[in-house]
C-alpha positions as CSV (number, residue, x, y, z in Angstrom):
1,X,7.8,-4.2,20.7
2,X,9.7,-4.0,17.3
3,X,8.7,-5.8,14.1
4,X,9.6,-5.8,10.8
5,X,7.7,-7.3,7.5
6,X,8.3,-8.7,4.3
7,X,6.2,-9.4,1.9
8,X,3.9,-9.7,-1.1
9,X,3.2,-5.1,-7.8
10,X,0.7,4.4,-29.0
11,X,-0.5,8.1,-29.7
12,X,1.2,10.6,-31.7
13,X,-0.8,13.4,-31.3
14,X,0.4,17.0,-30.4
15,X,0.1,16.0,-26.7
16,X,1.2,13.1,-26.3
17,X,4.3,12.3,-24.6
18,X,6.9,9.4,-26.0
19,X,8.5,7.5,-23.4
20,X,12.1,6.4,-23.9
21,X,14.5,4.4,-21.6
22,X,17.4,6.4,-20.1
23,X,20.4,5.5,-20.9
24,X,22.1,6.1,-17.9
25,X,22.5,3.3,-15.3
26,X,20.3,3.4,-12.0
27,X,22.4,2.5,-9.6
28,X,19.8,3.5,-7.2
29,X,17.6,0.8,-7.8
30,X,20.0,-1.8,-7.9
31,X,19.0,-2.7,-4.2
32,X,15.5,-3.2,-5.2
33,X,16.7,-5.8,-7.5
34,X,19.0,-7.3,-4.9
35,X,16.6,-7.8,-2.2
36,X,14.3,-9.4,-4.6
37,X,12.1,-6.5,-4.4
38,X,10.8,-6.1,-8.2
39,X,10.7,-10.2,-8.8
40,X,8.5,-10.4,-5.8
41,X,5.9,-8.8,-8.9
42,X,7.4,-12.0,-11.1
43,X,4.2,-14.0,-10.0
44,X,1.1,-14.2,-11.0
45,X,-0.6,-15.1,-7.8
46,X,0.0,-11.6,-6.5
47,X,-1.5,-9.7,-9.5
48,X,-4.4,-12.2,-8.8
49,X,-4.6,-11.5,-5.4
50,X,-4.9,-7.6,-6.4
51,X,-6.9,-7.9,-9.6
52,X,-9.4,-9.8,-7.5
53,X,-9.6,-7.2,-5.1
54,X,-12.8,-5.2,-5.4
55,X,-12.8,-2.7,-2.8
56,X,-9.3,-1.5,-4.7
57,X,-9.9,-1.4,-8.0
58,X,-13.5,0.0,-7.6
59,X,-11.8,2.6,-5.8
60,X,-9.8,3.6,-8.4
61,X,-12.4,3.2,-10.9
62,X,-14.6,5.9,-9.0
63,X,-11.6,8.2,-8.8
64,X,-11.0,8.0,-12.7
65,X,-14.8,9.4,-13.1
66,X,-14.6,11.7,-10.7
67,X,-11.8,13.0,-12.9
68,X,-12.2,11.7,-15.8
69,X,-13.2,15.5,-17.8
70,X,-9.8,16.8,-15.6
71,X,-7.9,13.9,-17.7
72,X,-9.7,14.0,-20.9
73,X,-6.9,14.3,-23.6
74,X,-4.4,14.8,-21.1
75,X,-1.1,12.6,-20.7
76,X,-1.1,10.3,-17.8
77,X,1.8,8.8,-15.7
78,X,1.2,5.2,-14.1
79,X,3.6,4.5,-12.1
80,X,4.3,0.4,-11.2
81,X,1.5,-0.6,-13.7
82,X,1.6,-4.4,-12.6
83,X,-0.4,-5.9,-15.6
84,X,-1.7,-2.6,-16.8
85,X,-4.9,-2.6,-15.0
86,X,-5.3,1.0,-13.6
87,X,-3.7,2.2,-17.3
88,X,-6.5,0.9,-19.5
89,X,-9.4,1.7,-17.0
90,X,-8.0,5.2,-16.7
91,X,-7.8,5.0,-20.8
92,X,-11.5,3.8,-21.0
93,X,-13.6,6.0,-18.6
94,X,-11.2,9.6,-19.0
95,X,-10.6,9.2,-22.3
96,X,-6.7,10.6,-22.5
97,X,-4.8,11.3,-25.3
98,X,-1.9,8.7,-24.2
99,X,-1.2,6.8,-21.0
100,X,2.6,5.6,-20.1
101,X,2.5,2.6,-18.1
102,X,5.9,2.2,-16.3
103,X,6.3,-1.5,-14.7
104,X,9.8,-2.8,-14.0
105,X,9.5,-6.1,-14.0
106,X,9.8,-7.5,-17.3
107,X,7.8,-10.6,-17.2
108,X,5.1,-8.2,-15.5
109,X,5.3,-5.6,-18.2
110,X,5.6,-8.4,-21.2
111,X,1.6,-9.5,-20.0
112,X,0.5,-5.7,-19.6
113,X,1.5,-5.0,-23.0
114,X,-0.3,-8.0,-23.9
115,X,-3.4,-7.4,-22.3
116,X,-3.4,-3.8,-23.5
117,X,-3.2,-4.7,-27.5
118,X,-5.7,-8.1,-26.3
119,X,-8.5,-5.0,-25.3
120,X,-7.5,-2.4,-28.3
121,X,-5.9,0.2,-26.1
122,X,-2.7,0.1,-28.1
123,X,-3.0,3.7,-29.8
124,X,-3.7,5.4,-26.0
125,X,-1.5,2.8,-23.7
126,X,2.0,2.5,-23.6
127,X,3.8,0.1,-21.9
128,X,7.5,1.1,-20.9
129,X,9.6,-1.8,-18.8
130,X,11.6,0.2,-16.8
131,X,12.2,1.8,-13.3
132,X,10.5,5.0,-13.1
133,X,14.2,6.0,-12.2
134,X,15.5,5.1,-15.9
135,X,12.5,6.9,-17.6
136,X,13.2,9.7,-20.0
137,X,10.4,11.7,-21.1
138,X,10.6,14.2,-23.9
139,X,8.1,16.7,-22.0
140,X,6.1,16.7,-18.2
141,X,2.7,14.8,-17.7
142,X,-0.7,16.1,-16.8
143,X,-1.3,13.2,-13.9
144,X,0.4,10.7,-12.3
145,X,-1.7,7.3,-11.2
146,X,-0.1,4.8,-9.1
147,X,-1.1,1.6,-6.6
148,X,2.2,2.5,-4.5
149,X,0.7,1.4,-1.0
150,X,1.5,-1.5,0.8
151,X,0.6,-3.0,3.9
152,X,0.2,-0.2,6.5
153,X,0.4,1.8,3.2
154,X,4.3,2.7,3.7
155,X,5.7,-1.2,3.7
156,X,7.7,-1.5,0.4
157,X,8.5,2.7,-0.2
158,X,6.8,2.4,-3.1
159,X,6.0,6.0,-2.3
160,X,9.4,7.2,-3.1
161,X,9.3,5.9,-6.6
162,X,5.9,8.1,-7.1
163,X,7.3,10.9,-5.1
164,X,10.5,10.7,-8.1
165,X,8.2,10.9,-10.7
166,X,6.5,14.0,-8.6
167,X,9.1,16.2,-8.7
168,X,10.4,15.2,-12.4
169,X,7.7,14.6,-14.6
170,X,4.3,15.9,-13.2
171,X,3.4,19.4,-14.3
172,X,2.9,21.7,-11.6
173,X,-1.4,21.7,-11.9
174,X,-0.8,18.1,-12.1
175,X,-2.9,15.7,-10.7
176,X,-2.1,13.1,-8.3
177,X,-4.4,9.8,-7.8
178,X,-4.3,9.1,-5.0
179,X,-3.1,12.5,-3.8
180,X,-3.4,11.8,0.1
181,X,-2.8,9.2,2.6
182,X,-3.9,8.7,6.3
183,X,-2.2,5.8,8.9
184,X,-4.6,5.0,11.4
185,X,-4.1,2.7,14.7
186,X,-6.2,1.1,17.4
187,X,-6.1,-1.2,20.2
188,X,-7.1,-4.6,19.5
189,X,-8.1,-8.3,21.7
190,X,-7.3,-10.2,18.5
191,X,-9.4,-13.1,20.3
192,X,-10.0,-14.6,17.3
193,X,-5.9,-15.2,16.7
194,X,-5.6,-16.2,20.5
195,X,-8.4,-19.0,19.9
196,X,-7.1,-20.3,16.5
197,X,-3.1,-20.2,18.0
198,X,-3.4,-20.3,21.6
199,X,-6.8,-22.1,23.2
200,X,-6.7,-24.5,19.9
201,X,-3.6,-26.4,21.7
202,X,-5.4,-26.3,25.2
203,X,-7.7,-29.4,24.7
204,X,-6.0,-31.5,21.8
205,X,-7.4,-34.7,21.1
206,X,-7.4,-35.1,25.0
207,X,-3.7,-34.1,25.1
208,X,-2.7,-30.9,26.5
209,X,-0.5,-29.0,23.7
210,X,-0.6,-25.5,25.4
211,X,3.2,-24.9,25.8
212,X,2.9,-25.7,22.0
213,X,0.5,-23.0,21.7
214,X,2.3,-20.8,23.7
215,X,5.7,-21.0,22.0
216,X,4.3,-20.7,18.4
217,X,1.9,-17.7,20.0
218,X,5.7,-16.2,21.4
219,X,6.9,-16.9,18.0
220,X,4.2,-15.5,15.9
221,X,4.3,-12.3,18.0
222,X,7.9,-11.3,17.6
223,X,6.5,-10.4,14.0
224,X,3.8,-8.3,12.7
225,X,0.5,-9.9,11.5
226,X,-1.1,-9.4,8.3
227,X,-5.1,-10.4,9.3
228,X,-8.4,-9.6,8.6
229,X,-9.8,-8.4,12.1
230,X,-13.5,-8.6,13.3
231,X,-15.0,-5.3,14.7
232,X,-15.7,-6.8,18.0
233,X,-11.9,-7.1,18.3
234,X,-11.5,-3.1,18.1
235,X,-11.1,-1.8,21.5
236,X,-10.9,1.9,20.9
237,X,-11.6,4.5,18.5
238,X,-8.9,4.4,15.3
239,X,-6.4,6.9,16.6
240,X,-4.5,8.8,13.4
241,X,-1.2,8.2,13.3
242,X,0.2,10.0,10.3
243,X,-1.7,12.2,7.3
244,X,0.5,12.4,3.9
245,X,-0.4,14.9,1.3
246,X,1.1,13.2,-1.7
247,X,1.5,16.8,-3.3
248,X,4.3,17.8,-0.8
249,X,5.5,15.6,1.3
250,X,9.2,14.6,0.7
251,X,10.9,10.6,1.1
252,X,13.1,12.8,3.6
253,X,10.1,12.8,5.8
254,X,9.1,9.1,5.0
255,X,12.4,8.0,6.8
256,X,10.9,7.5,10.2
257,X,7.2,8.8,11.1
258,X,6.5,9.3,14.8
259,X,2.9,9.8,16.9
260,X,2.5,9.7,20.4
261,X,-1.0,8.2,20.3
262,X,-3.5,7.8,23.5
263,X,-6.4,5.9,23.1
264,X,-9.5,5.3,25.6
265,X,-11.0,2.0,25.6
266,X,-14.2,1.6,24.3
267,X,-15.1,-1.6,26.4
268,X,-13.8,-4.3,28.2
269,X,-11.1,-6.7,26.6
270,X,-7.9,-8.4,26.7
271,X,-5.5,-5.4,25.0
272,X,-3.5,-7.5,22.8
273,X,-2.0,-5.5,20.3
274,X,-1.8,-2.3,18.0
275,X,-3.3,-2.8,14.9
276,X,-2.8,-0.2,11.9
277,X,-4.5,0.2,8.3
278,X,-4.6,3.0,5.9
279,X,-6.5,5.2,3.5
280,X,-6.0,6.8,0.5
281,X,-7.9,9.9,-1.0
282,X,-8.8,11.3,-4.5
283,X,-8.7,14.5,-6.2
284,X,-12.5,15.6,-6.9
285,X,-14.0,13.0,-4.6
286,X,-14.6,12.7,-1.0
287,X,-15.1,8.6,-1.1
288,X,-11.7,7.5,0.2
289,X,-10.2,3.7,-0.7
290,X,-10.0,2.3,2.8
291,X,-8.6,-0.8,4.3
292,X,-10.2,-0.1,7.8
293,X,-12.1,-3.3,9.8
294,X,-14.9,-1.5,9.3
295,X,-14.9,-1.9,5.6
296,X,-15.5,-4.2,3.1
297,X,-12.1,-6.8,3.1
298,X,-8.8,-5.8,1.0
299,X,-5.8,-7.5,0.3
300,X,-4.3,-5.0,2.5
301,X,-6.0,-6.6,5.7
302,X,-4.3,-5.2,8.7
303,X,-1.2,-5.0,10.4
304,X,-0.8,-5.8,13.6
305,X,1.9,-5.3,16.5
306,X,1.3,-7.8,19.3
307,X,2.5,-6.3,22.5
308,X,3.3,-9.7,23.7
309,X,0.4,-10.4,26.4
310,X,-3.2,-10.8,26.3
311,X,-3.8,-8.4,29.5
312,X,-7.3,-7.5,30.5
313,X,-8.6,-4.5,30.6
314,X,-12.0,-2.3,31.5
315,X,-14.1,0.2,29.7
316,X,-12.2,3.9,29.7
317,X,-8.8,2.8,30.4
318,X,-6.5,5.2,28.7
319,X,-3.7,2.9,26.6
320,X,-1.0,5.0,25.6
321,X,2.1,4.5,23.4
322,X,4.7,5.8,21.7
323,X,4.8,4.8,17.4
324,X,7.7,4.5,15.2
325,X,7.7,3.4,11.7
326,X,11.3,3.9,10.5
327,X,13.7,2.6,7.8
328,X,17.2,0.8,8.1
329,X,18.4,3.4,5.5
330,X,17.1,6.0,3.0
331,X,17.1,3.6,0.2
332,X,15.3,0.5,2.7
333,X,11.9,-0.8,1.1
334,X,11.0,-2.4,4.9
335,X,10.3,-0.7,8.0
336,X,10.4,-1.5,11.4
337,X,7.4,-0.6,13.1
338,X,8.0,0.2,17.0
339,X,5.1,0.2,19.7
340,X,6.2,0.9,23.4
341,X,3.7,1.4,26.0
């Protein structure tokens, strides 16, 4: 099955680094602003939805003391700052000498650069409302920190915009936070979608609605689902699909990502779908933020890929399949996301 999603983002010491918009155009990110892409960030609710997400900003939090005599003084990069959040935690535990936060929505930057003077962080954290593509720096930085992922990490190619800043301004000892990122998959029941979109219908105030159910269930399926999953609805082990190191991989490679993935059952079940969710990793730190079923909730949830059929299934039954994340074009922020069996 094939499914595509859309969603839900100063110092003047000797080393700091002033940021300055380019004056050239970007006509590389004028689809971004066409498809809506950067005023999707022009509401609040989803900055709400990610500042109230503990797992992810605790994971950053531990990364910045993990690193934070690495970035002590040093000149940091954040790339998409959203309201600024990641920029004036990484500015109170590490202690830099000056933090640029790039965000390219304007309303979005406006309340970052609010929020940074409202807590005092003025002299260490700049805000800069641009496209990381329009930024001009007068010299390289000593680490780049961005929140690029999206659901199933590469939904949006936020990565590319990090990778940019990668290869243009991040020194060559530079750090990267996150600096690694691992695609996982597993076979799922998803009993608890087929009972709140499926059985509901079957006894309905004593009318029988299931060819309701069915046709929203036939609906619902043609598109991936964005859920929080119960662990009694994993069927197998989490089969890898895909490890990125951030340091070196290229948006070349990001184009399509393929796994040929084969993955025995752990019990009996109705196989229902493919469900994927990520990880990231840290430099200096083997704690990991992950969006797995088996940890605490994110915003991230998971994703899956409904293979359209509940079929049942026993205990060491090998499910094989063949994955294909790949984008409409090189400059495409959405994927289609491919499962054949």
């Amino acid at each position: 099955m094939t499914s595509s999603l859309k969603r839900r983002r100063d110092n003047s010491g000797c080393s700091s680094v002033p940021a300055r918009a380019a004056t050239s155009s970007a006509e590389d990110d004028d689809g971004a602003y066409a498809d809506g892409y950067f005023n999707s960030y022009d509401d609040l609710s989803v900055h709400d939805l990610m500042l109230k997400d503990k797992p992810r900003v605790e994971g950053y939090i531990r990364a910045f003391e993990a690193n934070k005599e690495r970035l002590k003084g040093k000149v940091v990069l954040d790339v998409g700052c959203g309201t600024g959040v990641l920029s004036m935690l990484c500015a109170k535990i590490c202690q830099p000498s000056q933090v640029i936060a790039v965000e390219a929505t304007e309303s979005t930057a406006r309340i970052a650069d609010a929020l940074v003077h409202h807590n005092g962080l003025q002299g260490i954290v700049t805000v800069v409302n641009r496209p990381i593509e329009m930024l001009d720096l007068s010299a390289p930085v000593d680490a780049i920190v961005s929140e690029w992922m999206g659901f199933y990490a590469f939904h949006e190619s936020m990565l590319d915009s990090v990778l940019y800043a990668r290869d243009k301004w991040l020194k060559p000892d530079g750090l990267l936070l996150p600096d690694s990122c691992r695609l996982w998959a597993a076979v799922v029941s998803e009993d608890g979608w087929k009972k709140d979109n499926v059985d509901y219908y079957h006894n309905y105030y004593s009318l029988d609605f299931a060819p309701f159910g069915n046709a929203l269930a036939l609906e619902a399926m043609a598109n991936p689902q964005v859920q929080l999953l119960s662990t009694e609805e994993i069927l197998s082990d989490p089969a890898l699909v895909v490890g990125v190191d951030i340091h070196t991989v290229t948006s070349e490679q990001l184009n399509k990502i393929e796994a040929r993935l084969s993955m025995p059952l752990k019990k009996n079940g109705n196989v229902a779908a493919v469900s994927f969710w990520f990880d990231v990793g840290f430099p200096n730190t083997d704690q990991p933020l992950c969006t797995s079923p088996f940890s605490p909730p994110t915003h991230w949830k998971q994703t899956s890929i409904f293979l359209g059929c509940f079929a049942p299934a026993a205990a060491g039954v090998q499910f094989e399949c063949q994955v294909t994340l790949e984008r409409a074009s090189p400059k495409s922020r959405q994927y289609s996301i491919t499962v054949e069996t």
